[in-house]
C-alpha positions in Angstrom: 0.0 0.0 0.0 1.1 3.7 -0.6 1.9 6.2 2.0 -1.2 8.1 0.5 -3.7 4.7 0.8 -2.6 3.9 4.4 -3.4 8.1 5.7 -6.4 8.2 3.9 -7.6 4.3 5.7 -6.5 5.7 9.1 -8.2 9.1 8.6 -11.3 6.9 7.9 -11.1 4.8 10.8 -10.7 7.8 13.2 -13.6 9.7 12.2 -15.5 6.1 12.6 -14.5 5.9 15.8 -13.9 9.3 17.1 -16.2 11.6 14.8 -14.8 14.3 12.7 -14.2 17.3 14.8 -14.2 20.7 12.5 -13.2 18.8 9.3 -15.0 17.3 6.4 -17.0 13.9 6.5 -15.6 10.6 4.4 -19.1 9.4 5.1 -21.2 12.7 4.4 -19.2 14.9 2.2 -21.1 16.1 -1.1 -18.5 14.8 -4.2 -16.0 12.7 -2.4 -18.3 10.4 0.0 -19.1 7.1 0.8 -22.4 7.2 0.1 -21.6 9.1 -3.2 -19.6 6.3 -4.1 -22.0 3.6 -3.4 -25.5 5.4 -4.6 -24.8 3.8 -8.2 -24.2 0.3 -7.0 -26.7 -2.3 -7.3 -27.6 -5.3 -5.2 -29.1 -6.9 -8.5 -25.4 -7.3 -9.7 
């Protein structure tokens, strides 16, 4: 994994666990989201 991949999966796991103080949301942001990411995926593969 890249430098870049491992800070991005530990800035995701501490907002899961500790919230995201004044910053952004990986879970609620508008373009860059989870949810954005997943709203075109289908469980009708």
């Amino acid at each position: 994994m890249t430098e870049t991949t491992v800070e991005s999966i530990k800035t995701l796991l501490i907002e899961t666990f500790e919230g995201t103080g004044n910053e952004g949301s990986y879970f609620t942001g508008q373009n860059n989201s989870i949810v954005c990411a997943l709203k075109d995926l289908s469980s009708e593969g």
